[in-house]
N, C-alpha and C positions, 0 to 999 in steps of 0.2 A: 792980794792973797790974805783972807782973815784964818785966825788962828782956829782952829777945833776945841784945843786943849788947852788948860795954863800951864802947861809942862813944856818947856823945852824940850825936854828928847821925851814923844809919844811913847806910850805903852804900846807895843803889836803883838800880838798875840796868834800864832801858826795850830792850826787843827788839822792834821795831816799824819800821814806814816811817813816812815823812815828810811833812809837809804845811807848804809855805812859805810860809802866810799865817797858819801857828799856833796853828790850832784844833782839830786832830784831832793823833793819832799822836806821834813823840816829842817834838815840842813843846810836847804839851799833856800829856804825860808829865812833861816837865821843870817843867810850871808847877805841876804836881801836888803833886810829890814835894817842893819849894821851900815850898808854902802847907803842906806839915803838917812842916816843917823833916824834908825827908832832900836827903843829898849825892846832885843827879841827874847819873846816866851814862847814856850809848846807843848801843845797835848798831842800826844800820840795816840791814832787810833790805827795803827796798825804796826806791828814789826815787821819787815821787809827784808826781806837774806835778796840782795841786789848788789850787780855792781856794772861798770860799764860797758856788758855785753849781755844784760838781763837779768830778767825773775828768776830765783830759783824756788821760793818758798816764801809761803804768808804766816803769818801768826796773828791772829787778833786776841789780844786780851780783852775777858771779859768788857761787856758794855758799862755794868756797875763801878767798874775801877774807870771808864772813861767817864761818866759823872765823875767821880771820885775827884779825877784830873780838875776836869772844869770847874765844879764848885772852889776848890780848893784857892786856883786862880783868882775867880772874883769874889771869894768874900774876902778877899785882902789888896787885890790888885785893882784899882781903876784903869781900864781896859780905853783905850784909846781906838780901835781898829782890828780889824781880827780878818786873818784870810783863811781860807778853810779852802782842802785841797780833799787827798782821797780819804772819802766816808767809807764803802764800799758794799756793805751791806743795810736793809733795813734797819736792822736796829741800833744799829750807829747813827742813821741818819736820825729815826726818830728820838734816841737822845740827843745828840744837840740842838735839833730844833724843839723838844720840853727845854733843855738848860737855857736855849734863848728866850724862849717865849715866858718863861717864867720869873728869868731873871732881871728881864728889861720889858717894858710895855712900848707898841709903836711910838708912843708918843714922847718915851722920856728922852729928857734933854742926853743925859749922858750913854745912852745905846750907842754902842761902837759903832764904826761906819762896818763895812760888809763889802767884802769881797770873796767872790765864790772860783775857782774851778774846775769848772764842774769834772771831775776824771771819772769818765764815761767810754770811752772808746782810746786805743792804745794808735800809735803813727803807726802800726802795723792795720791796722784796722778793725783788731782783736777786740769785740764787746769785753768792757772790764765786768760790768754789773751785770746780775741777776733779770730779769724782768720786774720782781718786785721789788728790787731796788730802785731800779731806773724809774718805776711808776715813783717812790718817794723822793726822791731826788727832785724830776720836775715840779713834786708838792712842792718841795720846798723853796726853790727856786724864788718865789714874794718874798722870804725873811732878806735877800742880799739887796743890794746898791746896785752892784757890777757884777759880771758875771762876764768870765775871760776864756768861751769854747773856743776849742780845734774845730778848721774847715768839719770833720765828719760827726763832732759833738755838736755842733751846733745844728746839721743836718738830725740826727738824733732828734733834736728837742724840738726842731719844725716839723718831724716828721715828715720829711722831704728827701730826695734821690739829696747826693752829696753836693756842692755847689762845684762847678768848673772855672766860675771867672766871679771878678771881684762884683757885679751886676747882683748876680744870683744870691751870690752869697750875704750880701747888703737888705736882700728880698724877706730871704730866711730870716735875719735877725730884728730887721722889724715886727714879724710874728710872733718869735719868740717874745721880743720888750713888749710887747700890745699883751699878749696871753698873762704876763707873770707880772708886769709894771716895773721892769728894771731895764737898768743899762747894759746894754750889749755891746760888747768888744768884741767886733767880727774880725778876727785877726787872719791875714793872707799867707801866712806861713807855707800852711800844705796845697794853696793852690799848683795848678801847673800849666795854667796859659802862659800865652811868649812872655807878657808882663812880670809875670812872677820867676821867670829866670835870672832877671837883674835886680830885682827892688820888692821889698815886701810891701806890701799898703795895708792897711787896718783903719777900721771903720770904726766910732763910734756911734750906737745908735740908740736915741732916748726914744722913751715912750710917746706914744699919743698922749697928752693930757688938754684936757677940756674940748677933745675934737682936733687939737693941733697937734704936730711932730715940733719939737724942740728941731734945729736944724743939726744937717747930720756931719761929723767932723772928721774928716777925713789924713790922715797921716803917710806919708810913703817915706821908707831907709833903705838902703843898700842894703840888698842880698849878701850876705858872706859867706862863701863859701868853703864850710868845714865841716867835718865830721863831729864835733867838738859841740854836741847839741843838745845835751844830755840836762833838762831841768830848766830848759828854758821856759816853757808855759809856769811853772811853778815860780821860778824869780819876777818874771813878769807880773803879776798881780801880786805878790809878796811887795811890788816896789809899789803897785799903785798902792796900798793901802797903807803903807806908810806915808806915803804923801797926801792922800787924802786926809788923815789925823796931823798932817801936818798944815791946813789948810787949804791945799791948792783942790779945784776940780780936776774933773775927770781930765776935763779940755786942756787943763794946764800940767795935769801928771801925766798924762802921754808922750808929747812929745821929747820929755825930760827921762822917761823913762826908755824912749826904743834909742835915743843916743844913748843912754846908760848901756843897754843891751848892745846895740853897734861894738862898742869898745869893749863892751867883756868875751864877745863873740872873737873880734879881731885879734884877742891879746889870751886867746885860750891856749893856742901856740904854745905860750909859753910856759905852762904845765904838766907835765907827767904823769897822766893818772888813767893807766889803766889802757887796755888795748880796742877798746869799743867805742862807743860814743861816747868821749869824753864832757868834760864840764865846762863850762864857762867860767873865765877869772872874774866873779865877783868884782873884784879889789882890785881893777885892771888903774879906773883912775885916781883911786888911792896909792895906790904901789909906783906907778908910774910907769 
């Protein structure tokens, strides 16, 4: 594992809205980035009135004050990695894809890694985005590294019926990584063949390059079964992208990351928070 950064504890940086009971969005970004030691930062690009049994109201501050945010960050902070959760409109998307494309050129050595995502479709099955958002969102989809959809988000992005089994779903996301030239985390969460009643499996999937697939890497962890679900897809790439600027690949922050997960799921138990889909304990193997 080579280093990214010459820092010890990564800069990470969270672009995402808010949830002020702490279990989704950049708060559970920040708890993220903390359990696999990176320094967490955050722009808010949405205010979210949320708590563990749903939405009740959005707020978006202007798009101007979200540049405002982002420049603010990097003309003082060296950015190590940056995960980016709900955009939700066009013009949010189209600002951070100017403040990246401007601030960093593909080529430079110090461009954060990238991890996207994408919050496109709710576990209800609720479209979050507009149509012309969802059109910018898969623009942008080229600026990430990774890119971490739900079974029906990443149907979404293939333009395909929803996946049923981990087959299908593995189909879908090598279209997706071929179309955008990124990595796809076909994660088995929302499947519901017999396999996915005991054990989740998650796929990594690289792109075609020079005519070849990178070969594709496969994961499988214990199903846990709880209610306590509440911000998982958000901690999930909050972690890989911390350990990406920590040097590990995809290959290598996976499976360190769904035992992370495993044990926060297992040990959610032991929090009070709220009557709905609860959170996951971060700090399950810190606290103990």
């Amino acid at each position: 594992m080579s280093s990214t950064s010459a820092r010890t504890i990564p800069n990470i940086l969270s672009i995402a809205g808010t949830d002020p009971t702490g279990g989704a969005g950049v708060q559970a970004d920040l708890k993220s980035f903390a359990a696999h030691r990176g320094y967490g930062m955050c722009v808010v690009t949405a205010l979210v009135a949320q708590n563990t049994q749903g939405v009740r109201e959005i707020h978006l501050p202007p798009a101007s004050f979200l540049r405002a945010q982002l420049d603010a960050v990097s003309d003082d902070v060296a950015i190590d990695a940056i995960k980016i959760g709900m955009l939700g409109t066009e013009e949010i998307i189209t600002t951070v894809a100017d403040w990246l494309d401007t601030t960093w050129t593909d080529d430079d050595a110090a461009r954060p890694r990238l991890v996207l995502d994408p919050v496109m479709v709710a576990t209800s099955g609720d479209r979050l985005l507009d149509a012309v958002a969802e059109t910018a969102l898969i623009g942008f989809l080229h600026r990430a590294e990774l890119i971490t959809p739900n079974v029906p988000e990443l149907a979404l992005l293939a333009g395909a019926e929803q996946a049923q089994d981990p087959q299908a779903m593995v189909l879908q996301a090598r279209a997706v990584a071929d179309a955008h030239q990124v990595v796809v985390l076909a994660k088995g969460g929302h499947l519901e063949d017999d396999t996915a009643q005991q054990q989740v499996v998650d796929t990594l999937v690289f792109p075609l390059h020079n005519g070849v697939r990178p070969r594709e890497k496969q994961f499988t962890s214990p199903r846990i079964h709880t209610q306590n679900t509440h911000g998982t897809g958000c901690s999930v790439s909050a972690a890989l992208a911390t350990l990406a600027a920590r040097g590990c690949t995809w290959t290598e922050a996976l499976p360190v990351v769904k035992e992370w997960m495993t044990h926060a799921l297992e040990a959610s138990e032991t929090l009070d928070v709220g009557t709905g889909h609860g959170p996951i304990q971060h700090f399950a193997d810190l606290w103990g």
